[in-house]
N, C-alpha and C positions, 0 to 999 in steps of 0.2 A: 292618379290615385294609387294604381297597382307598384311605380315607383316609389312613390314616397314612404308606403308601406316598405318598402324590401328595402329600402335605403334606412328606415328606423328600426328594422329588424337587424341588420350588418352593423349598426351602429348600438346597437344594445350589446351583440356577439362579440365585438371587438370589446366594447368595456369587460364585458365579462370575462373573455378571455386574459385581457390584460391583468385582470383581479387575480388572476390562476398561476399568471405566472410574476416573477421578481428576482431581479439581479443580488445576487448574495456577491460580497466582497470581502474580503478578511486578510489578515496578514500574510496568511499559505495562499488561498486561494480564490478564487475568483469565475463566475458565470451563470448562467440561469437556474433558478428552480422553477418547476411545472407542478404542482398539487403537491408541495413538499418535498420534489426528487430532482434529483439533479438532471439536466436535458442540455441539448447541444453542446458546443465546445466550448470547456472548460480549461482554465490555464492555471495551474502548482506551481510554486514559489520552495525557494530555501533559503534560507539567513548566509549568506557569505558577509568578508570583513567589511565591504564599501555597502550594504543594504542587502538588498537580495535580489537573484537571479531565476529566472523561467526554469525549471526542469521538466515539467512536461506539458504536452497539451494533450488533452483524451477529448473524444466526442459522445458524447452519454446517449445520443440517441441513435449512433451506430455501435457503440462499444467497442470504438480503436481509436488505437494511440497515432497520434500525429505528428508531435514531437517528444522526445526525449532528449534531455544533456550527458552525453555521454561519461559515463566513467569510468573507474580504473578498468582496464580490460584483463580480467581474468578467466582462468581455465573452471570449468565448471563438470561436476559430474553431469553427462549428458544421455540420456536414450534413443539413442539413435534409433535404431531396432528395437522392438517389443522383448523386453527382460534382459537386453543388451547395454550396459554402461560402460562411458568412459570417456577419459579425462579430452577435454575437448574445449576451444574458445568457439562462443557463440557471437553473432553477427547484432544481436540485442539483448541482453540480460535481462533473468526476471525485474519487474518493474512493481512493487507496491504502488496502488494508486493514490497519488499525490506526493508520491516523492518519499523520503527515507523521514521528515518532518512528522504528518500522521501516525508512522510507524512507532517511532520516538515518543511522542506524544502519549500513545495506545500503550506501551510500556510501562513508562513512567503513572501512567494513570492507575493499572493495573497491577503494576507489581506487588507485593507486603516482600517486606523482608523478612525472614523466619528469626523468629525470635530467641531459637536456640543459638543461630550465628550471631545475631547481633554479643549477645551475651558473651559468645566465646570470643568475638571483635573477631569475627571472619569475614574477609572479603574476596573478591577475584571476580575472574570472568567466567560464565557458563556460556557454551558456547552449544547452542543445539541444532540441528540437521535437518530436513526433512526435504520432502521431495515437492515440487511446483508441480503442478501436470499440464497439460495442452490449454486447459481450459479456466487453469491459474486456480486450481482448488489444492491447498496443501494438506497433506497426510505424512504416515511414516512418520513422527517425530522422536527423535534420540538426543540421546545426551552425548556432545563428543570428548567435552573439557569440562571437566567437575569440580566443585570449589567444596560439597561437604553443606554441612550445617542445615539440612534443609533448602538453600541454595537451589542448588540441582533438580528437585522436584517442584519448587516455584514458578522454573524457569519455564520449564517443560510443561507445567501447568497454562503459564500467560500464553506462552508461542503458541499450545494447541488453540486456543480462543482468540488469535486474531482473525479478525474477521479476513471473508475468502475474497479480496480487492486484488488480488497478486494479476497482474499481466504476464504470462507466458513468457518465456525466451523463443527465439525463433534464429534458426539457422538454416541458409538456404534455401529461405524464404520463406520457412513453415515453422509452424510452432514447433519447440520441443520440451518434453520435460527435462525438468535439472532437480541434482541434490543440491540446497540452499544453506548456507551456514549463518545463523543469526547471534550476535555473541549479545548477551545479556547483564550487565555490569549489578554486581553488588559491590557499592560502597560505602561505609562508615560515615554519619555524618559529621561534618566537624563542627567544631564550638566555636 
């Protein structure tokens, strides 16, 4: 009797739990949701020419990266030292989670074009700065390339309100903060 009870108690807990959680799949991405949050190891997607390709894998219930698809390897402002910058290649670049896709997305979603540019049929790139820190929260934001027309303050507006998903850079095996350059396109739409 004491079995069959605890055997239909495990089997009610299993349903239920099952109910809690579900495989989410989408064209970026792919892995479990637990009470509407993302949990265990997740895998990011990007559109390349033949379909698309894995760029990261993250684990949501430890909160580290597993894999990443490397890319262009550049110099990045770096902090070595506490108030200490400088130009330096790191061993992992900051990483937005889910890949540069979300980021894109988070942009385009958010952006307004300023209405005074549009008018005056201004375009170009803003290109804005700010710092990543150990713990992947970004601050600091500047303008470095300025296009005018309101433009510039749009930009600097969206970048402050993306969300803080940023993964750290880590050199020699540790986190480190980096100065980040995000360039922001306004253009024109055609007919």
């Amino acid at each position: 009797m004491k079995y069959h009870l605890l055997f239909s108690v495990a089997l009610v807990f299993t349903a239920a739990s099952g109910w809690a959680q579900r495989i989410r799949t989408t064209e970026w991405e792919s892995g479990m949701l637990e009470k509407g949050k993302k949990s265990g190891v997740w895998e990011y997607y990007a559109p390349t020419r033949d379909g698309k390709v894995m760029v990261q894998k993250y684990d949501h219930s430890t909160n580290k990266l597993l894999f990443y698809r490397p890319i262009e390897d550049i110099e990045y402002n770096v902090e070595l030292q506490l108030g200490q910058w400088s130009r330096n290649h790191v061993d992992q670049p900051p990483l937005y989670l889910g890949g540069e896709q979300p980021l894109a997305l988070f942009l385009a979603g958010n952006l307004i074009y300023p209405v005074r540019a549009q008018e005056a049929k201004m375009q170009g790139k803003v290109l804005v700065s700010f710092a990543i820190d150990t713990l992947g929260h970004a601050s600091n934001h500047k303008i470095v390339l300025r296009v005018g027309g309101g433009c510039d303050e749009e930009a600097l507006r969206v970048c402050r309100n993306i969300p803080n998903q940023w993964i750290p850079a880590r050199k020699d095996g540790r986190a480190v903060a980096v100065q980040y350059e995000l360039p922001v396109v306004f253009r024109m739409p055609t007919n």
